[in-house]
N, C-alpha and C positions, 0 to 999 in steps of 0.2 A: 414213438419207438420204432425204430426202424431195423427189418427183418432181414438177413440177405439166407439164402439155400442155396444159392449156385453161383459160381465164379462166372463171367462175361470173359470169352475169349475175342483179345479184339485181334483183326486179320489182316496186316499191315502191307502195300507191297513194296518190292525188294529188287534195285534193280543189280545184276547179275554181273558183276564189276569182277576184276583179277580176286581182288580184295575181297571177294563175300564170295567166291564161288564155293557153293555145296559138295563135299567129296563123301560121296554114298557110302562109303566105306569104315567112315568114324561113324561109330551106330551113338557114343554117348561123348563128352568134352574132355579134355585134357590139357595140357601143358601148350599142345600145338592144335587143337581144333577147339570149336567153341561148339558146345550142341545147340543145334538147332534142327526144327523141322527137316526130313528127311536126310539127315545125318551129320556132318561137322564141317565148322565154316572155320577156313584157315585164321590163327590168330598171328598177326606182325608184330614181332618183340622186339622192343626198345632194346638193344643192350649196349648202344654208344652213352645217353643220356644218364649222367650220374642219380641217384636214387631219389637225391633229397630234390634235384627239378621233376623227374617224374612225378614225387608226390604232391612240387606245387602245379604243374600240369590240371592238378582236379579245379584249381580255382578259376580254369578255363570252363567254357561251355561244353557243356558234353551229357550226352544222353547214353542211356542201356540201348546194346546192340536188340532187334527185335530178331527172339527165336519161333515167333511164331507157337511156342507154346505157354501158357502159363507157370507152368512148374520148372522152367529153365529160366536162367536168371542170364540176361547177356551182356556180361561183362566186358566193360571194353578194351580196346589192343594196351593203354597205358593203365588200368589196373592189372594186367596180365604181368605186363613187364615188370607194375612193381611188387608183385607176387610174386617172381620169379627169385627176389632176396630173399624169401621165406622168414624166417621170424630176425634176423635182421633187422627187415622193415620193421616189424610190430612197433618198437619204441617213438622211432620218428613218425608214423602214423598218426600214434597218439596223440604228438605233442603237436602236430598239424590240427586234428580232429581238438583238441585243445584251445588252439589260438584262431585259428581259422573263424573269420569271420561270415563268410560267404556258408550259407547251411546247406546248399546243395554240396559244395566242396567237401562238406562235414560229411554228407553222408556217402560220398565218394569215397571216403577214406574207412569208412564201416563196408563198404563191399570189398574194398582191397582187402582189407581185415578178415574177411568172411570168405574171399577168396586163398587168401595165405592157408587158412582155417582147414578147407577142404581140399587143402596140397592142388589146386587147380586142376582135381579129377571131377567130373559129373557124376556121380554111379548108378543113377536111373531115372525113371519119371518124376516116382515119387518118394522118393529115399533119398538119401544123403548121405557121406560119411564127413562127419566134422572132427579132424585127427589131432589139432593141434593147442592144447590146451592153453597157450600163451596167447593165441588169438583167442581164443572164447573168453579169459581173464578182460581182454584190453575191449571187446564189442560189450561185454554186461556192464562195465563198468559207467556206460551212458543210458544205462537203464531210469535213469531219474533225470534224466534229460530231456524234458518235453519235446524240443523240435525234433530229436533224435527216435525216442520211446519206439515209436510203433515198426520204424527200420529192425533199432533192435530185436526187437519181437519178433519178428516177421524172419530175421535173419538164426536169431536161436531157434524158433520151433520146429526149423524143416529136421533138425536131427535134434531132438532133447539128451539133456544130460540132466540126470539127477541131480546132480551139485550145484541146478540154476535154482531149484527153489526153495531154499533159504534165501534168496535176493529176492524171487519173485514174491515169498512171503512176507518179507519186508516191506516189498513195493506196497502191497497189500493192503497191509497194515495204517499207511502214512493216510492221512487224508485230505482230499479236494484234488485225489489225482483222478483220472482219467482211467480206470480199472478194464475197460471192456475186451483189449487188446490183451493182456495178460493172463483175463479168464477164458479166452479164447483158445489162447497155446497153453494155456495147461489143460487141456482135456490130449492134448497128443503124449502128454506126459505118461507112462505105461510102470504103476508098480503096487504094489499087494495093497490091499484096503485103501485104495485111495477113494476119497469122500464123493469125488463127481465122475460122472460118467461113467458107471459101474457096466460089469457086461451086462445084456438085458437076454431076459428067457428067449429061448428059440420058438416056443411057440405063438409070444408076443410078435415076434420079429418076419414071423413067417407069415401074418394073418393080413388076409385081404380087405384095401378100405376104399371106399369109394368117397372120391372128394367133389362136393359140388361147385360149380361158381357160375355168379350170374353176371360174366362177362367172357366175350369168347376169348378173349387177353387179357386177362388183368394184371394189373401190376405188381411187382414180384410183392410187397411188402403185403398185398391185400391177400394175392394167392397165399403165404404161407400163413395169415393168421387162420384164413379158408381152411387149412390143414388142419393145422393146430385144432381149432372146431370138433373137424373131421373126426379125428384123435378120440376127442371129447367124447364124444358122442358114440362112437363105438367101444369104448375099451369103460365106460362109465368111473365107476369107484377106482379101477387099475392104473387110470391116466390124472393124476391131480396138476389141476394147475394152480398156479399160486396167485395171490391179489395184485401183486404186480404188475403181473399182466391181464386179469382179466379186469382190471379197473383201467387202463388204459385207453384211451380215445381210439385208438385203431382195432382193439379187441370188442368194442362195446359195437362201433359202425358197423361191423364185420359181423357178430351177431343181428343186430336190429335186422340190418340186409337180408340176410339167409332166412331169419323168419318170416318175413314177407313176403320173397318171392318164389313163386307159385310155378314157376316158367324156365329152368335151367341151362344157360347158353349151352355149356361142358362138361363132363365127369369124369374121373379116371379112377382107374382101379390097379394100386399099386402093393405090392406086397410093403407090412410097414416098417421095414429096416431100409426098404432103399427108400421109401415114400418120407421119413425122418429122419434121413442121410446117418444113417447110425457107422463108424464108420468110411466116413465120406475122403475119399481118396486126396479129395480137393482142400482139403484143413491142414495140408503139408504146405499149402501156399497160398491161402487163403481163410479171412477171419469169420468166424461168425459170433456176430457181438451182441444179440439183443437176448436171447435164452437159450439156459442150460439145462440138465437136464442130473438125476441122484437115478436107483432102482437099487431096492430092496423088497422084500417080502414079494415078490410077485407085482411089487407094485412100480410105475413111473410117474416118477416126481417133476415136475417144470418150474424151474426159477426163471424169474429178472435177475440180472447184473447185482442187483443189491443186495438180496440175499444170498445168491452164487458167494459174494464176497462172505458174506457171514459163516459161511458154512464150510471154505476153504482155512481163513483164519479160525474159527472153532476147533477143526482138526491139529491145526499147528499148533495152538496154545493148548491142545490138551496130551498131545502127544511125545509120549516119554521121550527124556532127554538121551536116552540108550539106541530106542528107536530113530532118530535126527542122526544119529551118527552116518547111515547108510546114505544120506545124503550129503554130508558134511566131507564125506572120507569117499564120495564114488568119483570110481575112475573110469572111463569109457574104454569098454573092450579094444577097439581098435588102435587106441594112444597105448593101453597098457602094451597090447601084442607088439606093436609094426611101430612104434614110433618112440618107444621107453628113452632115449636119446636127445630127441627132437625138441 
């Protein structure tokens, strides 16, 4: 079972071309700057090349521009250009992302999609606005698309819309798929009684824990089950974990370990909302797939994947057909205001 807590920023270098010069002055991306670390890197639009060769363009080699951060996505000069048809494009995308045999090509045609999506605006670190409902129609609809799935995913969670899970309930539902990417982006999903990731008391969240381990690095997957422990141990009856995971080979090692040694490389003392990323900034662009977490009664609950799933589908099949409507019928504030047209 494998644990991840924190996103790996990698740190590329960049050499300083007409074509990549940084203009300080774009704090966030647009139509004409691409963001990127310390402010906006001109984008060169195609506007000679007809639409339908820029979209075979993707069956070329071609990589994401590096912004140097995680949470910006660096879109290249020929998805810009063919974001620039706005939903025009969307139909021949599709039937590209359709036929297209080449699956990098495919998922080139889900960022142009994702680009058209959020009108080729950035609008912060960790936000997004996704304005254009015909592109979010044509990116979900490769939700059961294995080689595609986790793009999608990855591409809907930075801005959730309501009206994705009835699909992603469905996704749910089917089995022998790969769930862990979908229960992952539904914890950013934000609306009344929803089953997982409930808010947690402030005084749980505020309380000091000291984590031990007996290596002065260990590795992310052993550090967090070290947490998890940690957790255990201080918050007793309040923190349950489930069989899932404490019957797993890396939760059992991880115990055995800590009882025997007598001699502590490291310890830290974190308060435990940031110490169990409650809220964690980094879930806007980044998954965490191995456990979830329920709070009620004062108490915190920890699932595996397995029963996460259980207990998502339990809510949907039990939940009144009156109530699915708010998801079935929502419209995203910004498409309703600014884009009713579009």
């Amino acid at each position: 079972m494998k644990i991840y807590f924190f996103i790996v920023l990698s740190l590329l270098a960049i050499s300083n071309t007409v074509k990549g010069q940084t203009i300080d002055s774009a704090s966030y991306g647009n139509e004409n700057f691409r963001a990127v670390m310390g402010g906006g890197e001109r984008v060169n639009h195609d506007t000679k090349t007809p639409l339908i060769k820029l979209i075979q363009k993707l069956e070329e080699p071609w990589e994401l521009v590096p912004t140097f951060k995680a949470y910006w996505i660096g879109y290249t000069d020929n998805m810009y250009s063919i974001a620039d048809y706005k939903n025009e494009a969307i139909p021949f995308l599709v039937k590209f992302i359709d036929t297209a045999t080449n699956n990098k090509a495919r998922i080139g045609g889900l960022y142009a999609l994702h680009l058209i999506g959020i009108d080729e605006k950035v609008e912060g670190r960790f936000s997004e606005n996704f304005v254009r409902k015909n592109a979010r129609v044509a990116i979900i609809r490769y939700l059961n698309d294995r080689s595609l799935n986790e793009t999608v995913i990855f591409l809907l969670m930075r801005d959730p819309w309501l009206s994705d899970i009835p699909q992603l309930m469905d996704y749910l539902s089917q089995h022998n798929k790969n769930y862990s990417k979908v229960l992952s982006a539904l914890q950013r999903y934000d609306f009344g009684n929803k089953p997982v990731a409930q808010e947690i008391d402030p005084d749980l969240l505020s309380k000091k824990i000291t984590i031990l381990h007996t290596d002065s690095n260990p590795p992310s997957s052993r550090y967090s089950i070290d947490k998890l422990i940690a957790y255990q141990k201080e918050f007793g009856q309040r923190f349950f974990v489930d069989r899932e995971i404490e019957e797993s080979p890396e939760w059992q090692e991880s115990k055995d370990r800590l009882s025997k040694m007598k001699n502590y490389k490291r310890f830290e003392d974190f308060e435990f909302g940031f110490s169990f990323a409650v809220g964690d900034v980094f879930n806007f662009c980044n998954f965490q797939e191995s456990f979830f977490y329920t709070f009620g009664d004062h108490k915190l609950n920890l699932y595996g994947p397995i029963k996460t799933r259980e207990i998502w589908l339990d809510w949907w099949n039990k939940l009144a057909d009156k109530n699915k409507t708010v998801f079935y019928s929502y419209v995203h504030p910004s498409f309703a205001e600014r884009y009713k047209n579009k």
